[in-house]
N, CA, C and O atoms as a GROMACS GRO file, in nm:
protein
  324
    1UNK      N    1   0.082  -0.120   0.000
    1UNK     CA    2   0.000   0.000   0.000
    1UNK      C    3   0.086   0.126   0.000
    1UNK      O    4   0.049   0.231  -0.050
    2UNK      N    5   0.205   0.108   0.060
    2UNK     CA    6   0.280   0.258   0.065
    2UNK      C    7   0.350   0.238  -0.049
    2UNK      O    8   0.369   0.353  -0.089
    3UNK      N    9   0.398   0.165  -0.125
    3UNK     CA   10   0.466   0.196  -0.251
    3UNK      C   11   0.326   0.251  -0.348
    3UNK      O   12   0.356   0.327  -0.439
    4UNK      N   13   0.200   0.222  -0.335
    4UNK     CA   14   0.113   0.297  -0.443
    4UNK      C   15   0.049   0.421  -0.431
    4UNK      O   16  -0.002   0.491  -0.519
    5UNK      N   17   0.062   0.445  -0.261
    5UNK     CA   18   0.075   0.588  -0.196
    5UNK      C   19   0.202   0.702  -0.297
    5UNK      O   20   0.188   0.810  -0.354
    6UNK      N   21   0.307   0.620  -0.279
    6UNK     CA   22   0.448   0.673  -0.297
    6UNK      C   23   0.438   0.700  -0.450
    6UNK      O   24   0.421   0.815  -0.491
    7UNK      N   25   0.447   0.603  -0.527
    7UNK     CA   26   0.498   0.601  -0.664
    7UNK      C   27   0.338   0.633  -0.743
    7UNK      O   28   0.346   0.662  -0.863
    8UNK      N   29   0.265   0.630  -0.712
    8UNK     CA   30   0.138   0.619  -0.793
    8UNK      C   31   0.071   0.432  -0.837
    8UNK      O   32   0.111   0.316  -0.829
    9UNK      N   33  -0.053   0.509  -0.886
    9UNK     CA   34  -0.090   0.411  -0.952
    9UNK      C   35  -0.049   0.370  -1.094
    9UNK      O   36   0.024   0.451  -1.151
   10UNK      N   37  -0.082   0.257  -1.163
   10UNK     CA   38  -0.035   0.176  -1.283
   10UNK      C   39  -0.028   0.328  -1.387
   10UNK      O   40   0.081   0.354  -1.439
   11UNK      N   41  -0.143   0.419  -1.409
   11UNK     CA   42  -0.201   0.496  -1.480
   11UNK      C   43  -0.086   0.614  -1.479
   11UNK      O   44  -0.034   0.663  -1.579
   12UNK      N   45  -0.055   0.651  -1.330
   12UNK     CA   46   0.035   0.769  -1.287
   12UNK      C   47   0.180   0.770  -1.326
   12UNK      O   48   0.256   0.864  -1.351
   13UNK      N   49   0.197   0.630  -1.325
   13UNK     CA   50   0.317   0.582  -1.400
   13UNK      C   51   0.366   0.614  -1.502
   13UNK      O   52   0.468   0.676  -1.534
   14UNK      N   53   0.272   0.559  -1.561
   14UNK     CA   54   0.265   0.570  -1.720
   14UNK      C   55   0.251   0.706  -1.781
   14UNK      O   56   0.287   0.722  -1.897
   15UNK      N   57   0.196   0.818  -1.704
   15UNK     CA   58   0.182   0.966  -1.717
   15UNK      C   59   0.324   1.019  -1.676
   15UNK      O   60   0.390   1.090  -1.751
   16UNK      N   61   0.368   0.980  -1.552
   16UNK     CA   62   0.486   1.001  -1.510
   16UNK      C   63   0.656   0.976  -1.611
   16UNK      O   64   0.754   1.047  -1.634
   17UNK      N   65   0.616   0.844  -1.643
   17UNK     CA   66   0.699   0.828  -1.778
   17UNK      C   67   0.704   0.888  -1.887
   17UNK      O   68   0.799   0.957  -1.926
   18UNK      N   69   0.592   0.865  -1.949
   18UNK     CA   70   0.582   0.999  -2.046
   18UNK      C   71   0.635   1.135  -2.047
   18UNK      O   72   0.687   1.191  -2.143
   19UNK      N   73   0.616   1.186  -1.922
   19UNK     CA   74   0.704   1.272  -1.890
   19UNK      C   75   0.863   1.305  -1.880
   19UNK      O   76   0.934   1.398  -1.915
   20UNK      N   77   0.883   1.180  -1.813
   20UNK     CA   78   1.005   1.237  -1.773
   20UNK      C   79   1.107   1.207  -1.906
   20UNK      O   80   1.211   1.270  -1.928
   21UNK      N   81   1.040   1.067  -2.013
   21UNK     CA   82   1.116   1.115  -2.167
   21UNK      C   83   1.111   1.171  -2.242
   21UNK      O   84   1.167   1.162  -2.351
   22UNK      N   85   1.010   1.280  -2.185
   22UNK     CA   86   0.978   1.408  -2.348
   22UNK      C   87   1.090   1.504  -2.247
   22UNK      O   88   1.170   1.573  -2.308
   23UNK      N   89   1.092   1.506  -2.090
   23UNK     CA   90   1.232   1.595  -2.050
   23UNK      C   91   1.348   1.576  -2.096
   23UNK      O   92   1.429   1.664  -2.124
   24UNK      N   93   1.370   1.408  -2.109
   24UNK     CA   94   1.472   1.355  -2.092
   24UNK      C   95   1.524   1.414  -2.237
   24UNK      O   96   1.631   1.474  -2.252
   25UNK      N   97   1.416   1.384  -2.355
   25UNK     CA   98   1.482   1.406  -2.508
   25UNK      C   99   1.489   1.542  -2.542
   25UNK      O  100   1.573   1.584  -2.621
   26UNK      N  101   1.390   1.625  -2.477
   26UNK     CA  102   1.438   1.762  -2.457
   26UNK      C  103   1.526   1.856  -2.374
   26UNK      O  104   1.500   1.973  -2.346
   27UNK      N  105   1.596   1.810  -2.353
   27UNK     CA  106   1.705   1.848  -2.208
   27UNK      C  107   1.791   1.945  -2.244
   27UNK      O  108   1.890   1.881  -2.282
   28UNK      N  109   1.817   2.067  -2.256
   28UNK     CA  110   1.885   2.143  -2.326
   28UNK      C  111   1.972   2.211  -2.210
   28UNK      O  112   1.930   2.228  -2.096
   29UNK      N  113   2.116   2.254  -2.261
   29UNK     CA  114   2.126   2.350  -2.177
   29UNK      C  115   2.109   2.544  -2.238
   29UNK      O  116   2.135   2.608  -2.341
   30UNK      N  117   2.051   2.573  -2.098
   30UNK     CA  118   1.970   2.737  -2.154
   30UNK      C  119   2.058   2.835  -2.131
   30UNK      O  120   2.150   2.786  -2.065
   31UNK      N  121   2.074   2.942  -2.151
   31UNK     CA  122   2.170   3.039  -2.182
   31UNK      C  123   2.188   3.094  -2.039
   31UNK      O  124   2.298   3.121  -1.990
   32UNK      N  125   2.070   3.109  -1.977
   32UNK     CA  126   2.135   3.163  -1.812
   32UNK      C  127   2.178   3.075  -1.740
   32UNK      O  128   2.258   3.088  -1.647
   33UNK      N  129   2.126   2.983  -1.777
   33UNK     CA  130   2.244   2.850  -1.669
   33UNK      C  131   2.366   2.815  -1.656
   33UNK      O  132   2.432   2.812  -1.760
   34UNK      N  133   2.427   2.781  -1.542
   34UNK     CA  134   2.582   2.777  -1.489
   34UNK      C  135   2.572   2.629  -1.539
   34UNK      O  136   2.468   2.563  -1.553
   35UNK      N  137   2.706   2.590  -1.564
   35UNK     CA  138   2.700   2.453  -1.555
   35UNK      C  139   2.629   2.356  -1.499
   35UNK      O  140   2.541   2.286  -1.549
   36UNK      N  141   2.685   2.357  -1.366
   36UNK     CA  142   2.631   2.286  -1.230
   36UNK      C  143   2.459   2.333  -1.230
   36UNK      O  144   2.384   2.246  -1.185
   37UNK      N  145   2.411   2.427  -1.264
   37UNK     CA  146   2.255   2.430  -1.250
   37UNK      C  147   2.219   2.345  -1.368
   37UNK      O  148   2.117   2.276  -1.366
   38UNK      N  149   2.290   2.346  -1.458
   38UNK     CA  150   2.229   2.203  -1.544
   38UNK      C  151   2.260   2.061  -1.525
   38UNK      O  152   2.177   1.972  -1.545
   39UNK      N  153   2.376   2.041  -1.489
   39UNK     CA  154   2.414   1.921  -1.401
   39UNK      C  155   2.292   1.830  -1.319
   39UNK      O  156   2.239   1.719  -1.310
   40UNK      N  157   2.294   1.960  -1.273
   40UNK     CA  158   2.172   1.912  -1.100
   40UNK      C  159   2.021   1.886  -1.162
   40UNK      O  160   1.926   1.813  -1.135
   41UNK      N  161   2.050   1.982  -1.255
   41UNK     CA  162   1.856   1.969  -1.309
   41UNK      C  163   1.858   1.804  -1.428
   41UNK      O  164   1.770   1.718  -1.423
   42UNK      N  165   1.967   1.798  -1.514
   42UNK     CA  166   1.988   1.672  -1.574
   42UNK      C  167   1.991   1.540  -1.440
   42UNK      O  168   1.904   1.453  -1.436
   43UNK      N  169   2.097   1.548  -1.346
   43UNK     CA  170   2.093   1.422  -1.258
   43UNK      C  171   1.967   1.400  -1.167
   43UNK      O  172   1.930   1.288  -1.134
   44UNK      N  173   1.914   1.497  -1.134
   44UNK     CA  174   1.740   1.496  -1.080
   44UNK      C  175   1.655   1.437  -1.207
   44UNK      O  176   1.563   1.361  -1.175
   45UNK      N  177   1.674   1.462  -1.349
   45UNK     CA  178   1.600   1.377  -1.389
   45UNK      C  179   1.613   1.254  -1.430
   45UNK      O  180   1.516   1.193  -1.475
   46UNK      N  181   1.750   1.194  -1.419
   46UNK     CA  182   1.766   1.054  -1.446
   46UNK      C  183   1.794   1.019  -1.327
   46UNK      O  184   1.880   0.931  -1.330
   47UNK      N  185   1.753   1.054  -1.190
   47UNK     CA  186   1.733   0.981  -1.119
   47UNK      C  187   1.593   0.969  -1.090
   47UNK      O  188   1.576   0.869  -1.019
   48UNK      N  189   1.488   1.028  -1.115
   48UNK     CA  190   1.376   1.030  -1.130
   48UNK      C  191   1.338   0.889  -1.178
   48UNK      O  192   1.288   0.792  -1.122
   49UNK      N  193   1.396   0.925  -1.353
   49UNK     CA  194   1.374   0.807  -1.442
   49UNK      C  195   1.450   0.665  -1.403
   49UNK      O  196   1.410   0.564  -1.460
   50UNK      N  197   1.579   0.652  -1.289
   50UNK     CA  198   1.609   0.517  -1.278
   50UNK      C  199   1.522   0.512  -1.126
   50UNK      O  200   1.557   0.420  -1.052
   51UNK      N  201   1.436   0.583  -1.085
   51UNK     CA  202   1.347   0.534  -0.976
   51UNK      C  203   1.189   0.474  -1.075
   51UNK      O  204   1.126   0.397  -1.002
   52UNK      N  205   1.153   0.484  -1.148
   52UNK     CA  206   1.117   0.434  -1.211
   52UNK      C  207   1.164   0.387  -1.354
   52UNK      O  208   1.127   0.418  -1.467
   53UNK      N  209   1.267   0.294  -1.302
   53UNK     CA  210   1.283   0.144  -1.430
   53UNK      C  211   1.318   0.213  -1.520
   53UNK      O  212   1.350   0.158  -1.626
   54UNK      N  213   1.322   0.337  -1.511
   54UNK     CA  214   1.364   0.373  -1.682
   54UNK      C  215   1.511   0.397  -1.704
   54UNK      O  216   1.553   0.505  -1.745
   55UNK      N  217   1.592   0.291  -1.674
   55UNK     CA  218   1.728   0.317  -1.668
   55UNK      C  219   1.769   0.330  -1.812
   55UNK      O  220   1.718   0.260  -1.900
   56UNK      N  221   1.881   0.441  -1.842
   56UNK     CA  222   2.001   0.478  -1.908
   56UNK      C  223   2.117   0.416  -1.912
   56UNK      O  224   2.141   0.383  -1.796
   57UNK      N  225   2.207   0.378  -1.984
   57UNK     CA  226   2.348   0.327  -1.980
   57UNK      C  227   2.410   0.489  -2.003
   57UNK      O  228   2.387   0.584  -2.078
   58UNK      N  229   2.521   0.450  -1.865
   58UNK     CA  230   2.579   0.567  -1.828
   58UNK      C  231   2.628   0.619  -1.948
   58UNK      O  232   2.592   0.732  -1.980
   59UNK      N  233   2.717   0.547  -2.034
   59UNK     CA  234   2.734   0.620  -2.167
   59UNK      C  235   2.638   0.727  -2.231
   59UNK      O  236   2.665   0.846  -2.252
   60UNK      N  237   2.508   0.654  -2.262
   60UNK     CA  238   2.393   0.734  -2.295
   60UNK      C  239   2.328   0.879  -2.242
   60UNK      O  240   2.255   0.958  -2.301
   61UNK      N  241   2.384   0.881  -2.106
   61UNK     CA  242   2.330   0.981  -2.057
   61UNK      C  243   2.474   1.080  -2.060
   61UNK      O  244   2.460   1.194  -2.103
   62UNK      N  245   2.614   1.035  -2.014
   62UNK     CA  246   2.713   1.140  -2.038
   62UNK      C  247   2.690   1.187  -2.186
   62UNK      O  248   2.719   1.304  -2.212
   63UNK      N  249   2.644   1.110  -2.281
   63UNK     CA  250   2.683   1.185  -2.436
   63UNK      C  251   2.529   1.282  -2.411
   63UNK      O  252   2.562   1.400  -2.403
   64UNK      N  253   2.399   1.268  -2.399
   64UNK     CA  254   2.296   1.344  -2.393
   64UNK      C  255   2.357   1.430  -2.312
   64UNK      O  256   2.359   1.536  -2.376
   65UNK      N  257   2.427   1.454  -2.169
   65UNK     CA  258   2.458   1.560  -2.138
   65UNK      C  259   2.592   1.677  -2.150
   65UNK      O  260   2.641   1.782  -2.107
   66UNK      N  261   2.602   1.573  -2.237
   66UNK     CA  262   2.713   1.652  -2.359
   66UNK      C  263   2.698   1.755  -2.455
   66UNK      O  264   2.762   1.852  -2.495
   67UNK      N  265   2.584   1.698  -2.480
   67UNK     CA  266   2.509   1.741  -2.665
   67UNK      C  267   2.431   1.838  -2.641
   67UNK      O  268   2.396   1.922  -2.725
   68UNK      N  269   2.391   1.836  -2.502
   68UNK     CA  270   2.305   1.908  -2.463
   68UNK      C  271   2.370   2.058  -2.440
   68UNK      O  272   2.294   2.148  -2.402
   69UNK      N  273   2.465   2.076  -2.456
   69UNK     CA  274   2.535   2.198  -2.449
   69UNK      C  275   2.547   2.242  -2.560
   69UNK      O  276   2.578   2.166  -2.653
   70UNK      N  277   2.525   2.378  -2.580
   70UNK     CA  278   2.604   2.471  -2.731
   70UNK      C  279   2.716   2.407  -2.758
   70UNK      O  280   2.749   2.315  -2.683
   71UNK      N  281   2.774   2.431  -2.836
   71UNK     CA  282   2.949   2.438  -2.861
   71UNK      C  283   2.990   2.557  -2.834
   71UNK      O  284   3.085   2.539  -2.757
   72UNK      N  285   2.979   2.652  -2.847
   72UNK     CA  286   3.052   2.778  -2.745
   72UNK      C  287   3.022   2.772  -2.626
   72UNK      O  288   3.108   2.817  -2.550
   73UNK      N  289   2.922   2.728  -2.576
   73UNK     CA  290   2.968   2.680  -2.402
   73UNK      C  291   3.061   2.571  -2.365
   73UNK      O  292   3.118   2.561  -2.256
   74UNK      N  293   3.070   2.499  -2.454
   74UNK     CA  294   3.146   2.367  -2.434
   74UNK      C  295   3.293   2.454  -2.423
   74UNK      O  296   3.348   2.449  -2.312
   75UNK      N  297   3.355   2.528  -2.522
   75UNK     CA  298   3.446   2.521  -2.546
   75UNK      C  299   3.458   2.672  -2.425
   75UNK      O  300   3.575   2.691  -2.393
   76UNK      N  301   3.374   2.758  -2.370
   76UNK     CA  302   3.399   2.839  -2.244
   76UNK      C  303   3.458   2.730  -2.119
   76UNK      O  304   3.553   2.754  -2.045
   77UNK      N  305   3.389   2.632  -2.120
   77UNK     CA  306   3.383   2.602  -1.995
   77UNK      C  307   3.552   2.483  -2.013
   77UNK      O  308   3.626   2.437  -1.926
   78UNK      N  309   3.555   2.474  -2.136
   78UNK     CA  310   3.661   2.351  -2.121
   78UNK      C  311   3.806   2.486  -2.121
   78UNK      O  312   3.917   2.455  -2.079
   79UNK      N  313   3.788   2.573  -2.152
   79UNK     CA  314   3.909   2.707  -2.115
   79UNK      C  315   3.889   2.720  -2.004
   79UNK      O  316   3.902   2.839  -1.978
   80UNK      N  317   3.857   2.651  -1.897
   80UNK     CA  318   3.836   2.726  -1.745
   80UNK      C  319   3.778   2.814  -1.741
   80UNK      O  320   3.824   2.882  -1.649
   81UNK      N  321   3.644   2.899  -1.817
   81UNK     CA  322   3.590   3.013  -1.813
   81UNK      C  323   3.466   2.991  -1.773
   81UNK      O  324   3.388   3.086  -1.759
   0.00000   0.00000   0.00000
């Protein structure tokens, strides 16, 4: 009973999922964000998604949170800037 309290029902799930892979494939990083505020907002959602079963191979998720950057941020932040 407390895991269907907790996690939802069969239905909530399935709403819940839906969700969290239209975040997951839309995951961008946005122009006012620091690194680390995208970091934190990317690892909150794949931990979301490996609390519900929806696990990633770590590969998969370092390259999505790779890609997910401009290339002029990439290349600020890899100058120490």
């Amino acid at each position: 009973m407390l895991i269907v309290a907790y996690e939802g029902t069969d239905e909530v799930k399935v709403v819940n999922k839906t969700g969290l892979n239209h975040q997951y494939e839309h995951c961008f990083h946005q122009n006012s964000e620091m690194l680390t505020q995208v970091f934190n907002r990317f690892n909150c959602l794949v931990n979301d998604m490996h609390r519900l079963n929806m696990n990633k191979t770590r590969n998969s998720s370092v390259l999505k949170f790779l890609v997910s950057h401009p290339q002029t941020r990439m290349a600020e932040t890899s100058d120490g800037g």
